[in-house]
C-alpha positions as a LaTeX table, in Angstrom:
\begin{tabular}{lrrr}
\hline
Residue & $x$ (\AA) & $y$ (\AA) & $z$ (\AA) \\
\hline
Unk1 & $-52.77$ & 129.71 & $-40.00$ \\
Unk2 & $-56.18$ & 129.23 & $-40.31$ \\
Unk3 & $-58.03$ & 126.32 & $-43.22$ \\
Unk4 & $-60.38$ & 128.30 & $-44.33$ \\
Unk5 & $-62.47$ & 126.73 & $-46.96$ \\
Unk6 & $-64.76$ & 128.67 & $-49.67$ \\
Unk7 & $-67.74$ & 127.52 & $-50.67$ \\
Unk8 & $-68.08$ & 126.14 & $-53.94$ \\
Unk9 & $-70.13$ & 128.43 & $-56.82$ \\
Unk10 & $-72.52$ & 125.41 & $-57.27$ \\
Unk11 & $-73.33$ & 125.26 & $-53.62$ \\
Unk12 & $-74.24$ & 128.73 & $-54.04$ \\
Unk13 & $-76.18$ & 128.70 & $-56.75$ \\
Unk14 & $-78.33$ & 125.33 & $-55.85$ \\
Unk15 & $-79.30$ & 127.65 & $-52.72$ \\
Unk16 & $-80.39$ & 130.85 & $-54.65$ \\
Unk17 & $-82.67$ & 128.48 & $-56.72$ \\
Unk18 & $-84.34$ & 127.05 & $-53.45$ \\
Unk19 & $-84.84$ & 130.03 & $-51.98$ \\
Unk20 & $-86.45$ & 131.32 & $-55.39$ \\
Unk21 & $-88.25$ & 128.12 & $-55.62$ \\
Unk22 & $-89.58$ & 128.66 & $-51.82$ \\
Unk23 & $-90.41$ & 132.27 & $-52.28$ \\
Unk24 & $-92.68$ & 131.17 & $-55.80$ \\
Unk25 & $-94.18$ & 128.51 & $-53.46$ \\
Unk26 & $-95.18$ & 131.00 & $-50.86$ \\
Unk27 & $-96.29$ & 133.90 & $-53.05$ \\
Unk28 & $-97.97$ & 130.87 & $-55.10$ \\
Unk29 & $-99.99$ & 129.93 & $-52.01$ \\
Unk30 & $-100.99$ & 133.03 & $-50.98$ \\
Unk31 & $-103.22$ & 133.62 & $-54.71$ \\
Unk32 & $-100.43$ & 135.53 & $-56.00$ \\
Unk33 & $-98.27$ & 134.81 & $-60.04$ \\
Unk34 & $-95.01$ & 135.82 & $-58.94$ \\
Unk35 & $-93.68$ & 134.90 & $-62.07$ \\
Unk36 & $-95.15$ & 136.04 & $-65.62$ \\
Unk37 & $-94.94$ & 133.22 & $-67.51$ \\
Unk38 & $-98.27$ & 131.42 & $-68.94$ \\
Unk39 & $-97.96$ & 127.34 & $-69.28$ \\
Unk40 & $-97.29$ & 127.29 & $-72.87$ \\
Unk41 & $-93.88$ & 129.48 & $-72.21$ \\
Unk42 & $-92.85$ & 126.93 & $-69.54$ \\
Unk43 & $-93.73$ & 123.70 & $-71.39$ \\
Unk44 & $-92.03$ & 125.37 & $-74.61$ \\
Unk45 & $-89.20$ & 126.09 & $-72.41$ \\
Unk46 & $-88.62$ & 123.15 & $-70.61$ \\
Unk47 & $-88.87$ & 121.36 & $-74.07$ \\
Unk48 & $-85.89$ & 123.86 & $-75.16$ \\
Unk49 & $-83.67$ & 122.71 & $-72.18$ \\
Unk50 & $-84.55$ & 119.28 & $-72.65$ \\
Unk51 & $-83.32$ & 119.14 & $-76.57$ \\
Unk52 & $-80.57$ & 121.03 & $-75.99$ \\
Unk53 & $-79.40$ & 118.93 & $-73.08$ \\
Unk54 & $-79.87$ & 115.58 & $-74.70$ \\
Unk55 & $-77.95$ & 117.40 & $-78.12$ \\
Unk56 & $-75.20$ & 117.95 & $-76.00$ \\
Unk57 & $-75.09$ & 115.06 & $-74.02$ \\
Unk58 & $-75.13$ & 112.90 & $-77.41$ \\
Unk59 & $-72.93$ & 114.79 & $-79.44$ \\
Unk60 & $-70.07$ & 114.69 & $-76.31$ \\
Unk61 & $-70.04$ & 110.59 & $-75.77$ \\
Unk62 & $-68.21$ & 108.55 & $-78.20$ \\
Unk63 & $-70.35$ & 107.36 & $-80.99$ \\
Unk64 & $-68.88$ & 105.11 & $-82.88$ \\
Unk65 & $-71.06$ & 104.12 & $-85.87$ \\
Unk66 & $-68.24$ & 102.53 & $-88.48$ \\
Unk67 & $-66.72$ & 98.88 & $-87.71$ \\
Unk68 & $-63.22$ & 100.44 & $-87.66$ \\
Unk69 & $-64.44$ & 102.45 & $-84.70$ \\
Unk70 & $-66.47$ & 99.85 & $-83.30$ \\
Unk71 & $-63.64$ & 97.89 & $-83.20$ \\
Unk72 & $-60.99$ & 100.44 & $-81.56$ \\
Unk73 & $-63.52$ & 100.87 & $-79.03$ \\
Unk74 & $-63.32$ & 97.09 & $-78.07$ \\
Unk75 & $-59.68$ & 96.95 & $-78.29$ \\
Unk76 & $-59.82$ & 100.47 & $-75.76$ \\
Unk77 & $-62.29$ & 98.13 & $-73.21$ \\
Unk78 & $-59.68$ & 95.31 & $-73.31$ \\
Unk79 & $-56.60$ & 98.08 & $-72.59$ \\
Unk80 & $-58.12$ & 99.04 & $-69.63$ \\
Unk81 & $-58.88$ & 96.01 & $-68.33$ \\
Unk82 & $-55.84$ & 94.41 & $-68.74$ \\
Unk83 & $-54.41$ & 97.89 & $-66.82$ \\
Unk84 & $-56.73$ & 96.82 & $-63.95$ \\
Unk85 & $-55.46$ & 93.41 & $-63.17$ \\
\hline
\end{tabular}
């Protein structure tokens, strides 16, 4: 029986986008635009991802803004480290 092991999705993914970013570097080098986009579309772009990633990343933690929540946060710190000892 043989262990064999698939590679993970994000593994292949990270090494499309090098190779892509390698092949833009080369073609980049040699005087040609591989890719049709002017610097006002990436700027307004990476500006997009950036938004949308700090959105998400805020709305998903806990933000507790009331002192009832404040406070059930506290008492949720002191549960878990009182399951640690």
């Amino acid at each position: 029986m043989t262990n064999k092991k698939k590679v993970s999705p994000e593994t292949i993914a990270r090494t499309i986008i090098l190779i892509i970013a390698l092949v833009n570097t080369f073609l980049t080098m040699s005087g040609k635009n591989p890719l049709p986009f002017a610097d006002d579309d990436i700027y307004t772009a990476v500006s997009i991802i950036a938004t949308l990633a700090a959105s998400a990343w805020a709305w998903w933690k806990n933000n507790s803004f009331t002192t009832d929540a404040i406070k059930a946060d506290e008492y949720l710190q002191e549960l878990k480290g009182s399951k640690k000892e």
